[in-house]
DRENTOR-165965 format. One record per residue (C-alpha): residue number from 1; residue in three letters; x, y, z. Coordinates in Angstrom, 1 decimal. Example, Ala and Ser with C-alpha at 12.3 -4.5 7.8 and 13.67 -1.06 7.14 Angstrom:
<midos>
<1,ALA,<12.3,-4.5,7.8>>
<2,SER,<13.7,-1.1,7.1>>
</midos>
This chain:
<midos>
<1,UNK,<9.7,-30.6,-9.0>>
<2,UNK,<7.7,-29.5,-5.8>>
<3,UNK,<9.4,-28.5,-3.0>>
<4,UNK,<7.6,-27.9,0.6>>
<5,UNK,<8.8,-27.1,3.7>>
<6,UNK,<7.5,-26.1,7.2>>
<7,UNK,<7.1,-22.1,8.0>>
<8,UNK,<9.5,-21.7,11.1>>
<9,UNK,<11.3,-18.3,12.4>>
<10,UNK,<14.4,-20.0,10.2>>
<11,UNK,<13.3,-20.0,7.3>>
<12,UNK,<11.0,-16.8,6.9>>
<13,UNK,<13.1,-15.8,3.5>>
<14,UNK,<11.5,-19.0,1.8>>
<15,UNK,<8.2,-18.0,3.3>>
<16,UNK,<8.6,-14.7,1.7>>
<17,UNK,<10.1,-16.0,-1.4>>
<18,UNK,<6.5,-18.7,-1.8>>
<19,UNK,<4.3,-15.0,-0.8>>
<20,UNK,<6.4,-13.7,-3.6>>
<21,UNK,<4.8,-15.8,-6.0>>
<22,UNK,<1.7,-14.3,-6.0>>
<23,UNK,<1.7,-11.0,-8.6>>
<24,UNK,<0.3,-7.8,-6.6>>
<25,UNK,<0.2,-4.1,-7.4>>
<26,UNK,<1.8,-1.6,-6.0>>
<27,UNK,<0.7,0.8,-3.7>>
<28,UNK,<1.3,3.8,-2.0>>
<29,UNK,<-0.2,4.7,1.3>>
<30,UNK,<-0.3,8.3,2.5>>
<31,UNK,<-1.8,10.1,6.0>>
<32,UNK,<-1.5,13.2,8.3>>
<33,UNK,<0.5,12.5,11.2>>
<34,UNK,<2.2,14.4,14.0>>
<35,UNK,<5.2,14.9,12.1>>
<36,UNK,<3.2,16.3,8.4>>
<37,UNK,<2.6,14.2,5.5>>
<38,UNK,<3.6,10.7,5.4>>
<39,UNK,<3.8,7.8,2.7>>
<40,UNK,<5.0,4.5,2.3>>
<41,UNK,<5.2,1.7,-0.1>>
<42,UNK,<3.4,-1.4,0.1>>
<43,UNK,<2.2,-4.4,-1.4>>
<44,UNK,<-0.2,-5.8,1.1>>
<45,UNK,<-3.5,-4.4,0.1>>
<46,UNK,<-6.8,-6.2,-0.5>>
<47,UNK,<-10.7,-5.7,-1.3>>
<48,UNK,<-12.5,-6.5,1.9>>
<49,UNK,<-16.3,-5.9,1.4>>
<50,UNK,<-18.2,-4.3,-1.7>>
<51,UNK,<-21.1,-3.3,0.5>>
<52,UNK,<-19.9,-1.8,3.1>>
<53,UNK,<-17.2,-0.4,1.1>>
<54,UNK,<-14.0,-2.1,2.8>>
<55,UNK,<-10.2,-2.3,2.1>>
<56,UNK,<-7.0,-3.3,4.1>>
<57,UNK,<-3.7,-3.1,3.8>>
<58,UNK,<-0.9,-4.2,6.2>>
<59,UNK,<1.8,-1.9,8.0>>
<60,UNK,<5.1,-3.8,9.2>>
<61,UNK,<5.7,-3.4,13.0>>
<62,UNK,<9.1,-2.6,12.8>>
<63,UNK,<8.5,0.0,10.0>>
<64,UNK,<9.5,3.5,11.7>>
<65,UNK,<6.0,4.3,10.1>>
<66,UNK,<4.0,1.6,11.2>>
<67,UNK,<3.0,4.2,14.4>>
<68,UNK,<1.5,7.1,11.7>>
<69,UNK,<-0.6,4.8,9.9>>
<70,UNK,<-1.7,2.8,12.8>>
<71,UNK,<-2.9,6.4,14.8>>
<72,UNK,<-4.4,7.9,11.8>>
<73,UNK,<-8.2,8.7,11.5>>
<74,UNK,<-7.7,9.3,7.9>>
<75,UNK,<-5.9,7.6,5.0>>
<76,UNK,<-5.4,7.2,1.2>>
<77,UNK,<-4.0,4.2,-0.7>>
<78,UNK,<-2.9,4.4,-3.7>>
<79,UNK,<-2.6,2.3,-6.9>>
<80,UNK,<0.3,3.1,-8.3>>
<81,UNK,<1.3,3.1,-12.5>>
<82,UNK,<3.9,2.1,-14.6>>
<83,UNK,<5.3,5.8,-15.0>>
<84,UNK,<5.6,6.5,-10.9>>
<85,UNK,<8.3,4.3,-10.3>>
<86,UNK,<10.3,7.4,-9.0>>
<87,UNK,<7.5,7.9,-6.3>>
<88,UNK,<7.3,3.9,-5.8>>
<89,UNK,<11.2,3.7,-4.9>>
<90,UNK,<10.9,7.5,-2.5>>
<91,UNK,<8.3,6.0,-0.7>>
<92,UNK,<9.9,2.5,-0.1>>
<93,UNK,<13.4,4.6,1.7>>
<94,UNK,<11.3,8.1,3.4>>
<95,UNK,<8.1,8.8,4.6>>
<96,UNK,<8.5,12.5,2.9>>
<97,UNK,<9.2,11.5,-0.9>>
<98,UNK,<6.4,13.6,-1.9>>
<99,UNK,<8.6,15.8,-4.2>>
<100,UNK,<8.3,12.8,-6.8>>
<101,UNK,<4.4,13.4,-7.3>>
<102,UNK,<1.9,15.6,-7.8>>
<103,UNK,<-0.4,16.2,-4.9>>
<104,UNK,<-2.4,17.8,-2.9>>
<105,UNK,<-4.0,17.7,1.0>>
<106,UNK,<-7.7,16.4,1.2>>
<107,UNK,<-10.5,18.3,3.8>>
<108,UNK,<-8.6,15.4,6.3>>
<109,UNK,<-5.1,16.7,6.0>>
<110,UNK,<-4.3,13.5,3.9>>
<111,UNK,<-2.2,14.0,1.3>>
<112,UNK,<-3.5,12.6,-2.4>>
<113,UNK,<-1.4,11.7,-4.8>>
<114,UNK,<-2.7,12.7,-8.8>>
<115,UNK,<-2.4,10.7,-11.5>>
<116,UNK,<-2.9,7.0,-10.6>>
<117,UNK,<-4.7,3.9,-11.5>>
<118,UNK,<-6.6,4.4,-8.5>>
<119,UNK,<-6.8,6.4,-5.8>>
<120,UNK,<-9.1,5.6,-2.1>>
<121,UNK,<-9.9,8.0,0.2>>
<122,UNK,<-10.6,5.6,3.8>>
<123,UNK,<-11.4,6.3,7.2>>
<124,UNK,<-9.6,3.8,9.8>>
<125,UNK,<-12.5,1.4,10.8>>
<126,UNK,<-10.5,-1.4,12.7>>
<127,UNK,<-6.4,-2.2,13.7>>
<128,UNK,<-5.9,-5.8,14.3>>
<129,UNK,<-2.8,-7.0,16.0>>
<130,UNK,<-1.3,-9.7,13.1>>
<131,UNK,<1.5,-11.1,14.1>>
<132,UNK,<4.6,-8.6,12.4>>
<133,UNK,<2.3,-6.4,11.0>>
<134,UNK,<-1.1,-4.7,11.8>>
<135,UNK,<-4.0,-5.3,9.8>>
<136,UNK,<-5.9,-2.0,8.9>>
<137,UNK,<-9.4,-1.9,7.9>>
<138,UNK,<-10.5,1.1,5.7>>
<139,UNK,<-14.0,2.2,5.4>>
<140,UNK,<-14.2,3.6,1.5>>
<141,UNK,<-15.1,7.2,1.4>>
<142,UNK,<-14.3,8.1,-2.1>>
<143,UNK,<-12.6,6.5,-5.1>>
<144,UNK,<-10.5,8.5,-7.7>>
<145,UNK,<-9.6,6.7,-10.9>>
<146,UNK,<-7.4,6.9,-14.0>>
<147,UNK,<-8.7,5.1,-16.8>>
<148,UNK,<-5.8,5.6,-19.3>>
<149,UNK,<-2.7,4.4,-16.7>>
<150,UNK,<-1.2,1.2,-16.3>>
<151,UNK,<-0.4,-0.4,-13.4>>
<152,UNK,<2.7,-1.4,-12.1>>
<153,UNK,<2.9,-5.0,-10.8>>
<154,UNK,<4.8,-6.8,-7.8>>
<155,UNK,<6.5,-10.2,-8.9>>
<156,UNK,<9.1,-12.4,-7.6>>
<157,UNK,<10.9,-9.5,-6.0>>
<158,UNK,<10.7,-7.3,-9.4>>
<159,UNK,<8.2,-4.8,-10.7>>
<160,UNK,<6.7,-5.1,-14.1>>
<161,UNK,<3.1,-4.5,-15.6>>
<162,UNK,<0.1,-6.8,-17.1>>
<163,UNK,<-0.1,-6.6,-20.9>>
<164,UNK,<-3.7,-8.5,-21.4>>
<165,UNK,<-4.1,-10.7,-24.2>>
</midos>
């Protein structure tokens, strides 16, 4: 049976539990800040626009983070696989989990992780103010991909991955 309710500040865990519904990848986003290299796992990425070349993803305001990514010219997002669950759970406790991973800095002092899905490489075109989060706009400047890894997939609070049929 259906159940519905009204979103209100009480009851934000159901709201998150319905969002939580909805199967995403996983991601890691990485830039240059003041304090060196910094990451952090998140589920809130989308396609914007195929011409231009347009992503987003959204950083939590209260996320000691949030600041970094919100001030940096420069970013990389990053789909992550089925075999980086190590760097997927670093990233989601510390900014500086890069000893999980493989990776290097780009000409932007952004630091790329190797071996996933998909990698892109994005300049910050716009920061919208989004209620508990910030919506950042990334203008595509390269893509990396990996056609032999599987993704790792966000469901119902657990990861898995997608086994087509």
């Amino acid at each position: 049976m259906a159940e519905s309710f009204l979103p209100t500040p009480g009851n934000s865990r159901a709201l998150r539990a319905a969002f939580g519904r909805f199967a995403t990848g996983v991601t890691v986003v990485t830039a240059a800040s003041e304090r060196g290299p910094v990451g952090i796992t998140a589920n809130s990425f989308a396609s914007v626009s195929l011409e231009p070349p347009l992503l987003l993803w959204c950083p939590a305001k209260l996320s000691r983070r949030h600041d970094a990514f919100v001030t940096a010219k420069h970013f990389a997002l990053h789909v992550m696989g089925t075999a980086q669950d190590a760097l997927i759970w670093g990233f989601a406790n510390t900014a500086e989990a890069f000893e999980h991973s493989d990776w290097e800095l780009s000409e932007h002092g952004v630091p790329l992780i190797a071996g996933c899905p998909a990698r892109f490489e994005c300049t910050t075109r716009d920061r919208l103010d989004a209620g508990d989060h910030t919506v950042l706009i990334g203008q595509i400047d390269r893509v990396t991909t990996e056609a032999d890894a599987e993704v790792r997939v966000f469901l119902d609070s657990d990861y898995g991955h997608f086994v087509a049929s």
